[in-house]
C-alpha positions as CSV (number, residue, x, y, z in Angstrom):
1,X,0.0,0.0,0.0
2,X,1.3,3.3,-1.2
3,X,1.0,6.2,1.5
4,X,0.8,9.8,0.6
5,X,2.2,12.7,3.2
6,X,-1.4,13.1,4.9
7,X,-1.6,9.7,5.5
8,X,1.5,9.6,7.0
9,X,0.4,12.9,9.4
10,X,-3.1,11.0,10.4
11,X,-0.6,7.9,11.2
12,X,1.3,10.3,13.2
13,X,-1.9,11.8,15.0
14,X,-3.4,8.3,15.6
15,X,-0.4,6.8,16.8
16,X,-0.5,9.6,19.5
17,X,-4.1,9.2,20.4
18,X,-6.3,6.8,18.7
19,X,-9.2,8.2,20.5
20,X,-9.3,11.8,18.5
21,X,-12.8,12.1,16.9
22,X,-12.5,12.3,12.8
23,X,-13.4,16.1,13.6
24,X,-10.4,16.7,15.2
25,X,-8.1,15.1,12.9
26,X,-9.8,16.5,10.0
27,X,-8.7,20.2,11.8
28,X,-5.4,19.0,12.2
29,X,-5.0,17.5,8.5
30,X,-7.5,20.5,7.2
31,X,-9.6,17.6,5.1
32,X,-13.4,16.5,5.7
33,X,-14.2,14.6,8.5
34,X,-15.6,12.2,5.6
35,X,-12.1,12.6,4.0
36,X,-10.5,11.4,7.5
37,X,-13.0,8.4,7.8
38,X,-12.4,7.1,4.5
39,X,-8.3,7.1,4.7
40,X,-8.8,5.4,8.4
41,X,-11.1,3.2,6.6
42,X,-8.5,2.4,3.8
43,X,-5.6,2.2,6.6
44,X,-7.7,-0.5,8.4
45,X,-8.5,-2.2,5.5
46,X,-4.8,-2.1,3.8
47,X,-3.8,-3.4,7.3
48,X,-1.8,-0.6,7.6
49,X,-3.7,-0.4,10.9
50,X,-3.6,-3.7,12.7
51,X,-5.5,-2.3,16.1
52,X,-6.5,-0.4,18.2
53,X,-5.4,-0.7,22.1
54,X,-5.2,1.4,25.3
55,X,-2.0,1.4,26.9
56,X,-1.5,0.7,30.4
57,X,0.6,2.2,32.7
58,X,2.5,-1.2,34.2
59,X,3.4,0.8,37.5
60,X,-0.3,1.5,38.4
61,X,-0.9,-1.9,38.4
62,X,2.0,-3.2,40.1
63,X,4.0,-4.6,37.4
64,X,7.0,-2.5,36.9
65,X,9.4,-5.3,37.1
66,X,10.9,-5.8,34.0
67,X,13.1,-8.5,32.5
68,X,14.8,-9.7,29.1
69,X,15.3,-13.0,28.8
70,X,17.7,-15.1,26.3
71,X,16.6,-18.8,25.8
72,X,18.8,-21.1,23.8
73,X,16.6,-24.8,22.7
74,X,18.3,-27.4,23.2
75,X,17.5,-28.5,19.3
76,X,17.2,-26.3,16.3
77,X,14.7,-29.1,14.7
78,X,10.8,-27.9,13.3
79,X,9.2,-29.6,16.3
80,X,11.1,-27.9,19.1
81,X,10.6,-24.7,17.6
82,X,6.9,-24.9,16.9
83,X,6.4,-26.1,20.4
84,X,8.4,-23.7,21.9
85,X,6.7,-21.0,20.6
86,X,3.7,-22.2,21.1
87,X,4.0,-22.9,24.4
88,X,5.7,-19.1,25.4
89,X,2.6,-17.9,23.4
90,X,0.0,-18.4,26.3
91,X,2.1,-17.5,29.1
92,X,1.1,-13.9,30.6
93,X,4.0,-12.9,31.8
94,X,5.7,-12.4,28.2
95,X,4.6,-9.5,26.7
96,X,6.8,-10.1,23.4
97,X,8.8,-12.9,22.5
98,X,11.1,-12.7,19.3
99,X,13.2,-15.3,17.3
100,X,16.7,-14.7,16.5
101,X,19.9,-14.8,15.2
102,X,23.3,-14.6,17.2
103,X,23.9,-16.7,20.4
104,X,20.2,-17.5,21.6
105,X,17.9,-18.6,19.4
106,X,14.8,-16.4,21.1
107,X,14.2,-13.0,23.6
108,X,11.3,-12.4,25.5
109,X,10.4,-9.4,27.0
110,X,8.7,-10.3,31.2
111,X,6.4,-8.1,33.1
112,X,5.6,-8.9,36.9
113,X,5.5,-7.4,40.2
114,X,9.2,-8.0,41.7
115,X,12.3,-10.2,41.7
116,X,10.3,-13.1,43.8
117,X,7.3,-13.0,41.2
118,X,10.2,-13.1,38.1
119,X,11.5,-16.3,40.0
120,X,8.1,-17.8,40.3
121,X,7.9,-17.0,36.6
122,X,11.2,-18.8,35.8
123,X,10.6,-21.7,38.3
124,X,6.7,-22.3,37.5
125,X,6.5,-21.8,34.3
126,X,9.6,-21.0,32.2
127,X,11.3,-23.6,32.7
128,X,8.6,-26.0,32.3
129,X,8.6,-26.0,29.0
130,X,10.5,-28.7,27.4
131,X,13.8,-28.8,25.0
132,X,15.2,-24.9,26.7
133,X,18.9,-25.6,27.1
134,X,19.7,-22.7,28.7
135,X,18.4,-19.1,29.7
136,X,20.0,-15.5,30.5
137,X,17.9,-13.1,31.9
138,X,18.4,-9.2,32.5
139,X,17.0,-6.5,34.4
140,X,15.8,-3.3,33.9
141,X,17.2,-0.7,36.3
142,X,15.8,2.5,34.3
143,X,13.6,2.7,31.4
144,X,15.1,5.3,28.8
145,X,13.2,5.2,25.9
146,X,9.9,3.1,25.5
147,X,7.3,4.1,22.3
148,X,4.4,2.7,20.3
149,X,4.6,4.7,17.9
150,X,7.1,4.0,14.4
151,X,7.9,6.9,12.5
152,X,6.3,7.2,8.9
């Protein structure tokens, strides 16, 4: 899907507040407010826009503890991998999990209350998932940079 400058702006504007009526982007873009509705409407249907979420502030509800975790399978085969993934899909306490290259094979990004709930995590339900070799976890001591929003 090709995107012109406006869309790019309304990407912008959404990205900072989804919940802007069409009115006030159309006074920000200086279009229609039937102008703005019909480019959302493309956007959403180009799949340009996936969704739409609120975004919650993990201190207010006492999950501020933050950890990055390498995990290295013990096998590189089809099965171990679909399981794996699989398995780290349906736990809560991973907010993202990516595959990749270098020395681990995947990196997930935790969420819970404190070190004792982030060894719960790793004890309960971590490691319970078969064919992990090994893990390396980090912590967060200060958040420097965190954003939704990818620049168009």
């Amino acid at each position: 899907m090709v995107l012109d400058a406006i869309d790019a702006q309304l990407l912008g504007y959404l990205q900072q507040d989804s919940k802007q009526t069409n009115k006030e982007l159309s006074n920000k873009l200086n279009l229609s407010v039937t102008a703005v509705y019909e480019r959302i409407k493309k956007l959403e249907k180009g799949g340009v826009i996936n969704k739409y979420v609120a975004l919650v502030k993990k201190e207010q509800i006492d999950k501020a503890f933050v950890a990055f975790c390498h995990i290295k399978l013990i096998q590189h085969t089809q099965e171990y991998v679909v399981k794996f993934e699989k398995e780290v899909a349906t736990i809560n306490e991973v907010l993202e999990c990516y595959h990749i290259s270098g020395d681990y094979d995947y990196l997930l990004k935790v969420l819970v209350k404190d070190m004792h709930a982030f060894r719960e995590f790793m004890v309960n339900k971590l490691t319970s998932i078969n064919h992990i070799g090994s893990t390396h976890s980090m912590f967060v001591i200060n958040e420097v940079k965190h954003t939704t929003a990818i620049t168009i």
